[in-house]
VOGU-3710 file (C-alpha; in Angstrom, 3 decimals, decimal comma):
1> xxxxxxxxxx> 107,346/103,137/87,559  105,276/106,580/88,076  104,216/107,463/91,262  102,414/110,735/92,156  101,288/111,980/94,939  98,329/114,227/95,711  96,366/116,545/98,269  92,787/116,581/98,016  91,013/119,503/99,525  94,107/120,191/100,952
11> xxxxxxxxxx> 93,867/117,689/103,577  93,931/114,093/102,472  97,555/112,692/101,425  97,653/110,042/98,824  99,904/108,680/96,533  99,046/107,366/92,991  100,558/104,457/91,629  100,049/104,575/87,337  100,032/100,892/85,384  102,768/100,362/83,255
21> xxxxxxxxxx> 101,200/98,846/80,658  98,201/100,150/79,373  96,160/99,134/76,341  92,974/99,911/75,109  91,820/97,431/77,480  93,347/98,053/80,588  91,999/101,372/80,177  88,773/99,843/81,288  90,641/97,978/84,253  89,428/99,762/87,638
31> xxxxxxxxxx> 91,402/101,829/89,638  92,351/99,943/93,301  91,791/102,010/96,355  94,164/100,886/99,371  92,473/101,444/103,060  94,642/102,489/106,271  94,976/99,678/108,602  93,993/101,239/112,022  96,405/103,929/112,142  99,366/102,325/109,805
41> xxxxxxxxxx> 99,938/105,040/107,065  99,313/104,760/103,002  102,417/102,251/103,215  100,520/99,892/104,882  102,188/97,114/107,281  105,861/96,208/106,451  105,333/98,540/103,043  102,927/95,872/102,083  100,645/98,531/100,189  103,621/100,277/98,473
51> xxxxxxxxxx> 104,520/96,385/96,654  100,792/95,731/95,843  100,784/98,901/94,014  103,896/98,613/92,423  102,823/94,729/91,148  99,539/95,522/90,288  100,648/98,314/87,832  102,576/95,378/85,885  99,380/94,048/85,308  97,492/97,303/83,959
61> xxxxxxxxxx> 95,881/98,502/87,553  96,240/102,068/88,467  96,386/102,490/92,651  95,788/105,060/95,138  96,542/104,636/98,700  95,799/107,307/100,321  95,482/108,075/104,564  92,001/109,038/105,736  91,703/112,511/107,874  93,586/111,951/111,027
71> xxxxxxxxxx> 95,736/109,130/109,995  99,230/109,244/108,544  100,232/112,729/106,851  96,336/113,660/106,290  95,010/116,200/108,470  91,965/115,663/111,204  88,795/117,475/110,116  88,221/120,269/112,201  84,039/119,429/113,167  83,473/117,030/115,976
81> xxxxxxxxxx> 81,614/114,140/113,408  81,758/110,713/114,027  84,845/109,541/112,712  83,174/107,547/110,603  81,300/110,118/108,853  84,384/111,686/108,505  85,841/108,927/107,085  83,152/107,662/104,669  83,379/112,017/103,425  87,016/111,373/103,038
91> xxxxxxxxxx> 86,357/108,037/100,679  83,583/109,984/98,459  85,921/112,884/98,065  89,071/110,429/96,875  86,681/108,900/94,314  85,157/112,110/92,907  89,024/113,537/92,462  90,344/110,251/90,978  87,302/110,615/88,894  88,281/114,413/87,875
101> xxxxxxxxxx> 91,956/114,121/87,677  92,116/110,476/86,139  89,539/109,866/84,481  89,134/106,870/86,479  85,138/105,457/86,573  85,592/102,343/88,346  87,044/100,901/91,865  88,140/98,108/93,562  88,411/98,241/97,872  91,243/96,978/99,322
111> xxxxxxxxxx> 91,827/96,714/103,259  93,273/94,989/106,354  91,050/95,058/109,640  89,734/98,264/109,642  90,646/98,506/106,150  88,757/96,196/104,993  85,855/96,963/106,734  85,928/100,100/105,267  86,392/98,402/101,369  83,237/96,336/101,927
121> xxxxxxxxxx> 81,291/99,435/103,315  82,292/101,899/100,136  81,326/99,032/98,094  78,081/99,044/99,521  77,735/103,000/99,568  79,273/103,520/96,215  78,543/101,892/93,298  81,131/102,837/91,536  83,178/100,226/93,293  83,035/97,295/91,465
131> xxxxxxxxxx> 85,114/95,148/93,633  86,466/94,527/97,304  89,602/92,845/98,695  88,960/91,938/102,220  91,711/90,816/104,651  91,142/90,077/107,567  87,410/91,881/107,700  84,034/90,803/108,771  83,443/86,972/109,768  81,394/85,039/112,177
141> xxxxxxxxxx> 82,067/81,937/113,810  79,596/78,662/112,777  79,153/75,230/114,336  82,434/73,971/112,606  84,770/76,778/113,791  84,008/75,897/117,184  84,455/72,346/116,280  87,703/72,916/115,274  88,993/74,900/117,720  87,843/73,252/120,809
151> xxxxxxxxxx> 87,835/69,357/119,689  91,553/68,860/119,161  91,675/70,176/122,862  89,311/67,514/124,243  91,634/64,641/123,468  94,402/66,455/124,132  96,744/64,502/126,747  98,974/67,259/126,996  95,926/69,939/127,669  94,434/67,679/130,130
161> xxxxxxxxxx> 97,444/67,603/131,955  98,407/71,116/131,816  94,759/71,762/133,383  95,748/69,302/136,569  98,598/71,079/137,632  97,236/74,440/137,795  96,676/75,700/140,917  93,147/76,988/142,427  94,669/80,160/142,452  95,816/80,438/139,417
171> xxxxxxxxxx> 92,586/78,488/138,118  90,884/81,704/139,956  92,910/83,632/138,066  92,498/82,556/134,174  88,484/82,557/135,018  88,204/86,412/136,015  90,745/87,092/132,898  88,053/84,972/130,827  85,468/87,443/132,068  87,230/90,440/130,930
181> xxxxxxxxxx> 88,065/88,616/127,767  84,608/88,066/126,837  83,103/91,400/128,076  85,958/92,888/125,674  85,081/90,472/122,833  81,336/91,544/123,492  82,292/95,545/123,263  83,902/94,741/119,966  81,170/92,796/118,496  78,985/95,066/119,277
191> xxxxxxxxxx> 80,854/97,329/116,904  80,330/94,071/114,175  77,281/94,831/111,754  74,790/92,194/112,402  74,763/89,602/109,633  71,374/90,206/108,744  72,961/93,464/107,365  75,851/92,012/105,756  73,711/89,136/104,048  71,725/92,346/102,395
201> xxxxxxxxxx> 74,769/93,764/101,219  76,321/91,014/99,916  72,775/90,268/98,311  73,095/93,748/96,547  76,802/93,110/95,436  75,581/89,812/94,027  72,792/91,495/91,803  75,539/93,931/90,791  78,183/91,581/89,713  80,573/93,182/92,217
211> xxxxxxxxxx> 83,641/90,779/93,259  84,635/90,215/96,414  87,972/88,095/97,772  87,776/87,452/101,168  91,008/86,617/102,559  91,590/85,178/106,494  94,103/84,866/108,992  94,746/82,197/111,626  94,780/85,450/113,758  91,330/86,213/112,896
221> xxxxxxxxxx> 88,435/84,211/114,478  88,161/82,109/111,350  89,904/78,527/111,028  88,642/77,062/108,058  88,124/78,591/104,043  84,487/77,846/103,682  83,301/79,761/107,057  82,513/82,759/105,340  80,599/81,039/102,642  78,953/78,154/105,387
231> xxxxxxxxxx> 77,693/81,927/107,232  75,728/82,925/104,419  74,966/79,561/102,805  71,410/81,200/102,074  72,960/83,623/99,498  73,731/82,363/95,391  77,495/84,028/95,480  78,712/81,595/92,582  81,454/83,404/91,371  81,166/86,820/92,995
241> xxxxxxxxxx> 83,277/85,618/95,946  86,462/83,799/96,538  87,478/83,271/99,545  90,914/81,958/101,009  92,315/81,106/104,273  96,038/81,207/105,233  96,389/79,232/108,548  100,236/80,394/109,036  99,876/83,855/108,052  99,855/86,820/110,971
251> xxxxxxxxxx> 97,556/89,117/110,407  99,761/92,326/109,589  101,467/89,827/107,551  105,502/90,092/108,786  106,865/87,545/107,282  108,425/88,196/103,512  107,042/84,795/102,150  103,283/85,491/103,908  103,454/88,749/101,560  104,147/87,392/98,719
261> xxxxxxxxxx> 101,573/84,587/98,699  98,847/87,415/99,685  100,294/89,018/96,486  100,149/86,229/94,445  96,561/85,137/95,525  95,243/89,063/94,637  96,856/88,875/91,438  95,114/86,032/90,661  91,895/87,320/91,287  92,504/89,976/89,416
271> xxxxxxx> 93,747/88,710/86,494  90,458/86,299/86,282  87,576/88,835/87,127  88,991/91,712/85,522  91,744/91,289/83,547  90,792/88,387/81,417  87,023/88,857/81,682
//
């Protein structure tokens, strides 16, 4: 296994993962680009990154995962920019030096949360980037996630009766922590892109032939596979997107056997859009 590691512009901290076996073919294979999760570092949560990129190079996929200005060992940018500016200058310069120094001409996005917010977004800014893996990243909720989440509750005996012995104090209590919960949920989705805007995007990655594998959390507000797919029912995706949804899984993914099921369902993917296509 080769690993090298590199420091672009003398700022951004990256390592490179090369593919072990490469043929004329996997030559062709694009090069996977591995998103900081909030603030976790190039490692990624519980080293998850580091294993991806040491699995996908049996299968012929170079890797770079890499920590945007600000994050990890990369330095902060010394300009007062958006972060997300920042961020999206950070991305182009990665590509352009993998580009340069690899010779590599094609991408796929890979992220958690923030992560993968920023793999759809570089996949929509850049198309060089072929592909996105998207954990955990942009949803919304449809008639049948609320179904499912609220129905079991209504013939619930044991919720019912949990609700009866609560005292009016404490009833007080939950409904002023259920205002700040939703004025917090509103401040992040406010953050959200609206899903007019997403529905153009994914419209472009469709005419492109880009891939995208959507992958959910029961810690994400998403509770069934098809939600993603039931959102945007108006768009042709066929087989541009997979999607899959892991009801036990965490979303940092802690637990050994939740990694390697994530691993095995990206591998998949891979091996059917890219590798054997």
């Amino acid at each position: 296994m080769k690993e090298t590691a590199h420091t672009i512009n003398k700022q951004l901290v990256g390592v490179y993962t090369h593919a072990i076996k490469r043929n004329d073919h996997a030559k062709e294979l694009p090069t996977i680009l591995f998103f900081n999760s909030g603030l976790l570092p190039h490692i990624g949560p519980y080293r998850l990154y580091v294993k991806l990129a040491r699995f996908f190079a049996k299968q012929g996929f170079n890797s770079f995962r890499f920590d945007l200005s600000g994050i990890g060992d990369s330095e902060k940018h010394k300009d007062s920019r958006l972060h997300k500016l920042q961020h999206n200058e950070d991305i182009d310069k990665v590509l352009d030096f993998l580009n340069l120094e690899h010779g590599d001409a094609s991408f796929i996005s890979l992220g958690i949360c923030s992560g993968a917010e920023n793999a759809h977004e570089t996949m929509a800014r850049d198309k060089r980037v072929v592909g996105a893996v998207s954990i955990d990243g942009y949803i919304y909720p449809t008639t049948k996630y609320y179904i499912n989440r609220y129905l079991p509750k209504m013939f619930s005996f044991t919720s019912w009766k949990t609700l009866a012995k609560i005292s009016f104090a404490k009833l007080v209590s939950i409904v002023r922590q259920n205002k700040e919960t939703e004025m917090n949920s509103i401040d992040m989705s406010s953050n959200k892109p609206s899903k007019e805007k997403i529905s153009r995007e994914y419209q472009d990655f469709i005419n492109r032939d880009a891939s995208l594998l959507s992958v959910f959390t029961a810690s994400w507000p998403c509770n069934y596979k098809e939600q993603l797919s039931d959102v945007f029912s108006d768009l042709p995706f066929g087989d541009n997107l997979q999607t899959t949804y892991l009801e036990d899984a965490e979303h940092i993914f802690p637990l050994a056997e939740d990694r390697q099921a994530l691993t095995k369902i990206i591998s998949n993917w891979l091996e059917e859009r890219f590798v054997s296509a």
